[in-house]
C-alpha positions as CSV (number, residue, x, y, z in Angstrom):
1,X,-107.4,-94.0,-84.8
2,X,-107.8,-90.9,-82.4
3,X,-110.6,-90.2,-84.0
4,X,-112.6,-93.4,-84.2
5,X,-112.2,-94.1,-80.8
6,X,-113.7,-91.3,-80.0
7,X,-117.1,-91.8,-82.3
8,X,-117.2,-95.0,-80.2
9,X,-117.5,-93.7,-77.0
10,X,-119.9,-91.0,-77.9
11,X,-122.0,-93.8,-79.3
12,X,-121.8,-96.0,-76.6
13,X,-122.4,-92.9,-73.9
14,X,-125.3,-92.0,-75.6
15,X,-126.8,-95.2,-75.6
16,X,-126.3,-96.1,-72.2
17,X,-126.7,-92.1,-71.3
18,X,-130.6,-93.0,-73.1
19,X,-131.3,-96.2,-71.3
20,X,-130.4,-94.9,-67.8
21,X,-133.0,-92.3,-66.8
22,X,-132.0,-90.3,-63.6
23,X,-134.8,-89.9,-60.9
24,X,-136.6,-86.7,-60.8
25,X,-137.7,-85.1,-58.0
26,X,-141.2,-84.0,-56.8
27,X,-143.5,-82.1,-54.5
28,X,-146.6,-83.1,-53.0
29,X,-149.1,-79.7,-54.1
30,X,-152.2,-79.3,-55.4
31,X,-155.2,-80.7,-54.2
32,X,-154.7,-83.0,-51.2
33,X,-156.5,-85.0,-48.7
34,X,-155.8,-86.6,-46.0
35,X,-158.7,-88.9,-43.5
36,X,-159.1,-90.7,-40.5
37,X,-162.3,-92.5,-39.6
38,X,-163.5,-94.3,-36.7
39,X,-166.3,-95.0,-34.6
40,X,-167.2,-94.5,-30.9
41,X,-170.3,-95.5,-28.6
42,X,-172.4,-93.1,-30.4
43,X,-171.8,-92.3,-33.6
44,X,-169.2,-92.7,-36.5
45,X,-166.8,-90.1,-37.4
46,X,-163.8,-88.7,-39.4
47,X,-161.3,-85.9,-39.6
48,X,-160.1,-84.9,-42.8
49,X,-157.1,-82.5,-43.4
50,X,-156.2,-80.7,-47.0
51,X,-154.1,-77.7,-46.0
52,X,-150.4,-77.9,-44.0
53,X,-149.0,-81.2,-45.6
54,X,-145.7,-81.3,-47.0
55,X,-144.3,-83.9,-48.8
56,X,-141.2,-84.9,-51.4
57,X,-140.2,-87.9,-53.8
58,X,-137.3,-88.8,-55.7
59,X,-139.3,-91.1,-58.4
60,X,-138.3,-92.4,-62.5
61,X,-141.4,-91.6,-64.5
62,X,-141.9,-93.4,-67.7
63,X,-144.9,-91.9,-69.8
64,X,-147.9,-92.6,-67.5
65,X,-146.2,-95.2,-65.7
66,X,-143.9,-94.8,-62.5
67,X,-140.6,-97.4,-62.9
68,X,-139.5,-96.7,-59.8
69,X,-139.4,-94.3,-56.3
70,X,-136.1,-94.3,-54.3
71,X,-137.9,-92.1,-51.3
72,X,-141.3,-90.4,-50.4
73,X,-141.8,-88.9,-47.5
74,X,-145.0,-87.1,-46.3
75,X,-145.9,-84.8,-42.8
76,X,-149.1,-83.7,-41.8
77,X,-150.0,-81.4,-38.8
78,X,-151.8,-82.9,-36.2
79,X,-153.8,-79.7,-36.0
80,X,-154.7,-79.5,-39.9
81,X,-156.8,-82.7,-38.8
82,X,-159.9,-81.2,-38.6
83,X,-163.4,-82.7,-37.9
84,X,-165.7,-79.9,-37.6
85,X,-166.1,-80.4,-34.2
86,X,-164.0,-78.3,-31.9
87,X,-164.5,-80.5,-28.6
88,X,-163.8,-83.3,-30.8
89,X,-160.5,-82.1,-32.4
90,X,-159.2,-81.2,-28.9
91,X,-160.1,-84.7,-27.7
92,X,-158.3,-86.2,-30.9
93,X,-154.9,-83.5,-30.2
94,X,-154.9,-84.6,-26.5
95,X,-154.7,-88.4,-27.5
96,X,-151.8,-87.4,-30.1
97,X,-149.6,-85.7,-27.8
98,X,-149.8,-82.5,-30.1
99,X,-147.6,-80.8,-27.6
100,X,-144.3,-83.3,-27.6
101,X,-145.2,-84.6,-31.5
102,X,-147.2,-81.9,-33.5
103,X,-146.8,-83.6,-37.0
104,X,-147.6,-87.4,-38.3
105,X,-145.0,-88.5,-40.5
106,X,-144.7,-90.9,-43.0
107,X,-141.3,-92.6,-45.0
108,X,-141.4,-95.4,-47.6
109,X,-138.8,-98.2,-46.9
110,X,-139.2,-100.0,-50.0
111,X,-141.2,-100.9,-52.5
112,X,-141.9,-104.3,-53.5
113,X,-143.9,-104.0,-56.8
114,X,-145.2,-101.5,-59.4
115,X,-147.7,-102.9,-61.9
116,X,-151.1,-101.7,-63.8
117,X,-151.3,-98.6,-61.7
118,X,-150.6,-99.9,-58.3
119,X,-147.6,-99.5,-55.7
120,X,-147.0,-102.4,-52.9
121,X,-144.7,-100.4,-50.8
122,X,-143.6,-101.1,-47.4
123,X,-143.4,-97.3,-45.3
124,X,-142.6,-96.2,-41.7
125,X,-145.8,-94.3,-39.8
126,X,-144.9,-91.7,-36.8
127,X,-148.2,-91.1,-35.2
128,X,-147.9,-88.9,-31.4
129,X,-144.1,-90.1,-31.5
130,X,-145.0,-93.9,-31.7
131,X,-143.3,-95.8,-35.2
132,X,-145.0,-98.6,-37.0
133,X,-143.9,-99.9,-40.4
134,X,-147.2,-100.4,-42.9
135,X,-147.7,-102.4,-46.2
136,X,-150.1,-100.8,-48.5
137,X,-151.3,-100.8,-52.1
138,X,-151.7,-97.3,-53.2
139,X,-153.2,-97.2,-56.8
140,X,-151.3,-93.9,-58.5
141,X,-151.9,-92.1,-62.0
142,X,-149.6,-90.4,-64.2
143,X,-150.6,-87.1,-65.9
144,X,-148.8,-84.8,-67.9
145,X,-145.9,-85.5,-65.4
146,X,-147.9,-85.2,-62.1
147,X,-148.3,-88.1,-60.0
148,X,-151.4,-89.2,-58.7
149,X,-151.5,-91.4,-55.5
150,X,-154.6,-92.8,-53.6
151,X,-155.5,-95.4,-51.2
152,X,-156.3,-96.6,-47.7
153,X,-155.0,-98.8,-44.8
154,X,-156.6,-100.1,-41.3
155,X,-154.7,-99.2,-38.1
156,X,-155.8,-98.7,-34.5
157,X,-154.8,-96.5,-31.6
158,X,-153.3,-99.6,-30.2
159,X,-150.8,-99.6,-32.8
160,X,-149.3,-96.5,-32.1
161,X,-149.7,-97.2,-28.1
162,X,-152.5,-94.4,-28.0
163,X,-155.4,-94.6,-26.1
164,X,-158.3,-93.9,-27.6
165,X,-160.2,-90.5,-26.8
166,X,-163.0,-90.2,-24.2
167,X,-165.5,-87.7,-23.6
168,X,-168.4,-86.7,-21.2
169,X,-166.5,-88.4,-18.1
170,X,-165.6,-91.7,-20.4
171,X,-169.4,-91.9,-21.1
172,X,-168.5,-91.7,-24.8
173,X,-165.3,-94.1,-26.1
174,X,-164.1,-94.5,-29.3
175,X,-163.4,-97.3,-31.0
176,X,-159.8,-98.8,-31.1
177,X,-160.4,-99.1,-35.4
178,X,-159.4,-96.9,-37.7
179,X,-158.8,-96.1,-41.0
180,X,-156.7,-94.0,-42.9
181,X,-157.3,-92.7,-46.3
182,X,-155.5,-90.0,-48.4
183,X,-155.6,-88.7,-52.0
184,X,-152.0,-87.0,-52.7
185,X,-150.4,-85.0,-55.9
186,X,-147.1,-84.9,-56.5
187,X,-145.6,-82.6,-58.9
188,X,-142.5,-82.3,-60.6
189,X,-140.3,-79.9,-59.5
């Protein structure tokens, strides 16, 4: 009797010990970028950073599909924004507050669908100390265990209570429109 109980709960904690899949965890690495793009009364411009980011998720992988992300989190130096432009970058730090807030940060809150390659997620931006929660559809891809994520989502200065960055005594202004686009890798660990 000892003994037959005992073949049943082996079978049934294998079974449920196959159908419940922990999450893994993972690190953003490899190749990265990160880009902001606006306009101003002369000409349109972006910054793009690829070095300096750090970022985690705790993430179920099925195959090539993801099943589900419990938390991703992402920071990105305000000085690895770079636009190959030095007056310009010092304009853009100014305007962030690089001093008091020296990184952009960004937290998922939830997700509310993953389907055919795409993530609707619902995350928390930090830009120059100012929060703002975000939808966004980020299409992702699943290789050999490393996870894939790209996409792009409309903000303005305003949204973050920044004002936008002046030059040549407010002669040239930039726009109050940006955008924000990012190709990230996540590996697991």
């Amino acid at each position: 009797m000892k003994t037959a109980k005992s073949v049943i709960l082996l079978a049934l904690f294998l079974v449920v010990g196959l159908q419940v899949r922990a999450q893994d965890s993972y690190t953003l690495s490899g190749p990265q970028e990160f880009k902001v793009e606006g306009t101003s009364t002369i000409h349109d411009w972006e910054m793009v950073a690829k070095d300096g980011l750090k970022g985690s998720m705790d993430a179920t992988v099925n195959g090539s599909e993801i099943a589900s992300i419990s938390s991703l989190k992402i920071s990105l130096p305000v000085e690895s924004l770079k636009s190959g432009k030095s007056g310009m970058d010092k304009n853009a730090y100014e305007s962030l507050d690089k001093k008091k807030n020296p990184t952009i940060l960004y937290e998922l809150t939830s997700v509310d669908q993953i389907d055919n390659g795409k993530i609707k997620a619902k995350g928390k931006l930090i830009i120059a100390g100012s929060s703002k929660e975000i939808m966004m559809e980020v299409n992702y891809k699943v290789n050999n265990g490393t996870v894939a994520f790209d996409g792009a989502q409309d903000i303005t200065f305003a949204d973050f209570n920044i004002d936008p960055p002046t030059a040549m005594f407010n002669t040239i202004k930039t726009g109050n429109e940006l955008k924000l686009s990012f190709k990230a890798q996540f590996q697991p660990n």
